[in-house]
C-alpha positions as CSV (number, residue, x, y, z in Angstrom):
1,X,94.5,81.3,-72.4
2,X,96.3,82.4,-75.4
3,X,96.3,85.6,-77.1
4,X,92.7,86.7,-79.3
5,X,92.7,85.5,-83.3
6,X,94.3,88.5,-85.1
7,X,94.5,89.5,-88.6
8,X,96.8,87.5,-91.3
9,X,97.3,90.5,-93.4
10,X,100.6,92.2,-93.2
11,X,104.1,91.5,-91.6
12,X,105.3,88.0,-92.8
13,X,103.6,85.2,-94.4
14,X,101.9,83.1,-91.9
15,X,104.4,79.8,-91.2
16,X,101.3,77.6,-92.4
17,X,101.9,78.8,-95.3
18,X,105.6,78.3,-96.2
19,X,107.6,75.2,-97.1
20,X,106.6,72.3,-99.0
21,X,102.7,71.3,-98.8
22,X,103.7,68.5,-96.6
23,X,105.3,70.8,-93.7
24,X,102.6,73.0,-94.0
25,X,99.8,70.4,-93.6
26,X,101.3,69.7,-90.3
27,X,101.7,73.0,-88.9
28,X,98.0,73.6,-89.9
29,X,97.3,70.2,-88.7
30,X,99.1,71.4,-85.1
31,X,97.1,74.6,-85.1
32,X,93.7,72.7,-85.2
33,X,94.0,69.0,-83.3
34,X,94.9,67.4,-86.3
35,X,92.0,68.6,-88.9
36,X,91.9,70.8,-92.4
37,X,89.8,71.2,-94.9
38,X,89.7,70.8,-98.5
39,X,89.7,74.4,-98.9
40,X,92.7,74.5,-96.9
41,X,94.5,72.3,-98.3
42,X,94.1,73.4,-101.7
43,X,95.4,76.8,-100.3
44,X,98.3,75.2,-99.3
45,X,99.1,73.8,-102.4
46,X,97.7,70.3,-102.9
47,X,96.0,69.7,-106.1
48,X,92.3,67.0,-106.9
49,X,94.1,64.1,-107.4
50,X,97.1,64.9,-104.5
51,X,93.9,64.9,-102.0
52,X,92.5,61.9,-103.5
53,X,96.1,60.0,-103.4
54,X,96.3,60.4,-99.5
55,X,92.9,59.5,-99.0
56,X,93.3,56.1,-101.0
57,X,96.7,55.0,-99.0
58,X,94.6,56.2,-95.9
59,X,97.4,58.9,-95.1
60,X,94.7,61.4,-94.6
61,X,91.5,60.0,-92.6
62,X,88.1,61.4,-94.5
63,X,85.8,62.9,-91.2
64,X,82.8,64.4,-93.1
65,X,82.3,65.2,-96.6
66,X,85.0,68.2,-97.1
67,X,86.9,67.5,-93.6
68,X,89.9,65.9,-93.1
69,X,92.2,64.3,-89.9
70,X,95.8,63.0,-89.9
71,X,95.4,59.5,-88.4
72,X,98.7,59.3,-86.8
73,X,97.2,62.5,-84.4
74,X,97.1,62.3,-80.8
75,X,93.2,62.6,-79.4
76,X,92.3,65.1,-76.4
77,X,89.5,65.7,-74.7
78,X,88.7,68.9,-76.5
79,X,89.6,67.8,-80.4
80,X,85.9,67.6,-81.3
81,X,85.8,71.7,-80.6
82,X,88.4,72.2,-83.1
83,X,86.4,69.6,-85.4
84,X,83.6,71.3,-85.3
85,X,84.5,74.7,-85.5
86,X,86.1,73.6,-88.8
87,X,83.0,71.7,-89.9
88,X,80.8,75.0,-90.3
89,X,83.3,75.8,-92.9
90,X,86.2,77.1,-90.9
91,X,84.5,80.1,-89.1
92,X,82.7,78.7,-86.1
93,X,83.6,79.7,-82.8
94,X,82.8,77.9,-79.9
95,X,80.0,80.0,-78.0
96,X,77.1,79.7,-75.1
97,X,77.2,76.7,-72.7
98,X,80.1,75.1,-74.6
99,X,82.3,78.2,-74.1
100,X,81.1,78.6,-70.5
101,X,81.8,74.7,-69.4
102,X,85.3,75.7,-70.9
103,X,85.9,78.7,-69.2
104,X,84.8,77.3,-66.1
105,X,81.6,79.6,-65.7
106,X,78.8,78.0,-63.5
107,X,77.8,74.3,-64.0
108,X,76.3,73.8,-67.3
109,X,76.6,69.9,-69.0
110,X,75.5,71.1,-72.3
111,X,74.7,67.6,-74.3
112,X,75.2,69.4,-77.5
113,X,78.8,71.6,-79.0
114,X,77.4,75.1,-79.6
115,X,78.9,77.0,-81.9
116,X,78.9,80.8,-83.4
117,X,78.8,81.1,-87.0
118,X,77.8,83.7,-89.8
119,X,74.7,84.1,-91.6
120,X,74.2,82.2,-93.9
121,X,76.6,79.1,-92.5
122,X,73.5,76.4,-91.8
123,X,75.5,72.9,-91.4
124,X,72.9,70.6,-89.7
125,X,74.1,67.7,-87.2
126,X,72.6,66.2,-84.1
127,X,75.6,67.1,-82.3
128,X,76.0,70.9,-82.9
129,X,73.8,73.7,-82.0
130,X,74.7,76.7,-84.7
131,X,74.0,80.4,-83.3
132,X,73.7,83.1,-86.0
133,X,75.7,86.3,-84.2
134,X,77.8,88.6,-85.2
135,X,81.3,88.6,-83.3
136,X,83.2,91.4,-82.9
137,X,87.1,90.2,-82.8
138,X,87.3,91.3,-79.0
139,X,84.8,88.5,-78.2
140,X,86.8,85.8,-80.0
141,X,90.3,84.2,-78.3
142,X,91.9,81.4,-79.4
143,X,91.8,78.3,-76.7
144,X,94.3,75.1,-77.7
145,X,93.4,74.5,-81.4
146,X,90.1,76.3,-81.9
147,X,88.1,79.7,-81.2
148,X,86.2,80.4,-78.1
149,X,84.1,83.4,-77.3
150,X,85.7,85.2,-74.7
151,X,84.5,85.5,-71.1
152,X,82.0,88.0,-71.3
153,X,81.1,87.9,-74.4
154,X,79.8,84.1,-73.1
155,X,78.5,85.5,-70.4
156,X,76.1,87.9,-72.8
157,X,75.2,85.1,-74.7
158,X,74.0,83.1,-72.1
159,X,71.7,85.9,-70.4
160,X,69.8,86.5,-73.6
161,X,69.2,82.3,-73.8
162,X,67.2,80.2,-72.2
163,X,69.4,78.7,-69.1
164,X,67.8,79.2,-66.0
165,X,67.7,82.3,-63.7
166,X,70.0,80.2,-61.2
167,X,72.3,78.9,-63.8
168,X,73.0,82.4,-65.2
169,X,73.8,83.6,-61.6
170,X,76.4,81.1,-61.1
171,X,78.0,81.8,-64.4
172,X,78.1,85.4,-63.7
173,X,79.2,84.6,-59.9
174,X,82.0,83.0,-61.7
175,X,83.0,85.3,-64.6
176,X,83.6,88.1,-61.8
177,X,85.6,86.1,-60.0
178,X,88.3,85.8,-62.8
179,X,91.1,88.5,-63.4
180,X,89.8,89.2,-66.9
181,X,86.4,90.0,-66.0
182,X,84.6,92.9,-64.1
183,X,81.5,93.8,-63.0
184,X,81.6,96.8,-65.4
185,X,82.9,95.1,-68.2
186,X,79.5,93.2,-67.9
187,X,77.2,96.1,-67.2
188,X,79.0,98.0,-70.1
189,X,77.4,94.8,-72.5
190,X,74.1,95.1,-71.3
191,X,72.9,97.7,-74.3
192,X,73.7,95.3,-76.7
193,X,71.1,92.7,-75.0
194,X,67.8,92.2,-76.0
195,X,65.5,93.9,-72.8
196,X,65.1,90.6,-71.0
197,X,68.4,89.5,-71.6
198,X,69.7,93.3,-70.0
199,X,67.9,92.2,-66.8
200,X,68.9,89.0,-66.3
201,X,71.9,90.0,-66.8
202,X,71.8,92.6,-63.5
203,X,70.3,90.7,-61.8
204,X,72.5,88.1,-61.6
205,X,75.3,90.6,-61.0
206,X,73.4,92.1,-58.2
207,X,72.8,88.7,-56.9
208,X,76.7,88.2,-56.9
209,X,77.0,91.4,-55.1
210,X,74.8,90.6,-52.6
């Protein structure tokens, strides 16, 4: 995995921002599978009736109402993450059994993308699942072209949710088993849980134990 989401202020510019509006649309485009936003965009330097140019001569593909794709982008597996993290305006992060089916923690299929975002973000779509957390920036990290809670903090998540006693072992079987993640690193979380959450939580990790 790459390095956690850090802060833009400081230091020098960030590269998105730098050259003509055309290069920078494509290094933002690279940084998130080939989506931006209108905000974004107009941050970057395109005005109304730029954005509605590219749109008419189908330069720019319209996804959703204020979300955007270059159609000359290569598809992966994973671009709908990216999609949707942008969709709940550019501050969702991919959380619960999407983050753990990414991380490779236990054997979840969720059918829907789940997704962190602030209070008071509320998009509604049969697709996504939207959690109202608050994320400290240790529990974010930054997975191919969109945010991801990290390891543990997925891990928390899912113990104060509804997935099964036997699921939540098996995530937490696997999280151990990774370099990143110990068994006190989740033991030191389990304050922040609600009380049923807190012992799931051990007892999964004394099930892996035992």
């Amino acid at each position: 995995m790459n390095g956690r989401i850090g802060s833009r202020s400081g230091g020098s510019p960030d590269p998105a921002y730098r050259g003509t509006p055309e290069r920078r649309l494509r290094r933002l485009a690279f940084e998130q599978a080939g989506y931006f936003t209108v905000g974004q965009v107009l941050d970057i330097g395109y005005c109304a009736r730029e954005i509605g140019d590219n749109l008419a001569r189908d330069a720019w593909q319209r996804v959703d109402r204020e979300l955007f794709r270059l159609p000359d982008w290569p598809h992966s597996d994973t671009e709908e993450f990216a999609r949707w993290c942008l969709w709940a305006g550019e501050r969702g992060v991919i959380s619960h059994q999407s983050a753990a089916g990414l991380h490779g923690l236990g054997t979840l299929r969720p059918y829907f993308v789940h997704l962190v975002a602030p209070d008071g973000v509320n998009p509604t779509a049969p697709q996504v699942v939207v959690h109202h957390e608050s994320l400290a920036p240790t529990d974010v990290e930054r997975v191919q072209c969109f945010p991801i809670t990290t390891a543990v903090r997925t891990v928390c998540d899912l113990a104060d949710v509804g997935i099964s006693q036997h699921e939540l072992d098996l995530v937490v079987g696997d999280a151990v088993r990774r370099e990143d993640v110990t068994v006190e690193d989740l033991e030191e979380r389990t304050h922040e849980l609600t009380d049923h959450g807190s012992e799931r939580l051990l007892r999964a990790l004394e099930a892996g134990l035992g």
